[in-house]
N, C-alpha and C positions, 0 to 999 in steps of 0.2 A: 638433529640428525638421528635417523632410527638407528636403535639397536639390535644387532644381530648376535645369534649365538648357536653355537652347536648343538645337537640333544643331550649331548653327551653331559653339559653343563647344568642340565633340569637338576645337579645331585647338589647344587647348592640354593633350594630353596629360598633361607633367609634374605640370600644375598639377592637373591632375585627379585626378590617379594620389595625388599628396601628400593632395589632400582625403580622399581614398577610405578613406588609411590612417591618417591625423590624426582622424578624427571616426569610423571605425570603421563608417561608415553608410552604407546605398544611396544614388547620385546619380539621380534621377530626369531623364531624356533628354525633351524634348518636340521634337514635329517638326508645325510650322503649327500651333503651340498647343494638340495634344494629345498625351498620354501616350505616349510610343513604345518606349524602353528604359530598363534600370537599369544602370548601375555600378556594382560592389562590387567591394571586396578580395578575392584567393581567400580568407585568413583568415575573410573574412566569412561568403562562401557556404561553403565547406567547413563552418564553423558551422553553418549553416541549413542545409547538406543531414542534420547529422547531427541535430539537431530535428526535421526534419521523419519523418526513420526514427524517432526516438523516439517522437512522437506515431503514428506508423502502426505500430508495434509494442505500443503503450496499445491503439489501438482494437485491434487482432486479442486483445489480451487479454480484453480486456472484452467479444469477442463470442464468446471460446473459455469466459469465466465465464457468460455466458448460457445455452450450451450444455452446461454440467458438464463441460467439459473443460480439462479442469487440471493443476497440475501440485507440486511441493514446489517452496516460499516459497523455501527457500535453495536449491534446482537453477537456479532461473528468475533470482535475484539476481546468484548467481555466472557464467551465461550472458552477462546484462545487460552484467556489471563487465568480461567480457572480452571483447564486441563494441564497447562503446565505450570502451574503454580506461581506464574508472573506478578 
């Protein structure tokens, strides 16, 4: 379940820093009761930025198999395994 929290609360770093890496999951920051910033571990984002290159590296696949343009199964695996360190 995400975590929510006030701004007002930013003033206890440690304690925030500790959730960040105990639960492994975004802090969600509210400012006058709406959504304003996230907190995460770099652990976390560093994760998610490489997700999200994986998923935008699926789509450009799937729009280079639309267009016949392709490539050998195992050229494009072995690419894969050595860009994200598989």
């Amino acid at each position: 379940m995400p975590r929510i929290i006030p701004i007002k609360e930013l003033k206890n770093t440690s304690e925030i820093s500790d959730l960040c890496h105990k639960t492994n999951e975004p802090i969600y920051v509210t400012k006058n009761g709406y959504g304003d910033m996230v907190i995460m571990s770099i652990e976390n984002y560093d994760s998610t930025l490489k997700k999200l290159q994986m998923y935008q590296d699926i789509a450009i696949s799937e729009y280079q198999i639309g267009i016949k343009e392709t490539k050998d199964a195992k050229l494009a695996i072995q690419e894969m395994r050595k860009k994200y360190g598989l």
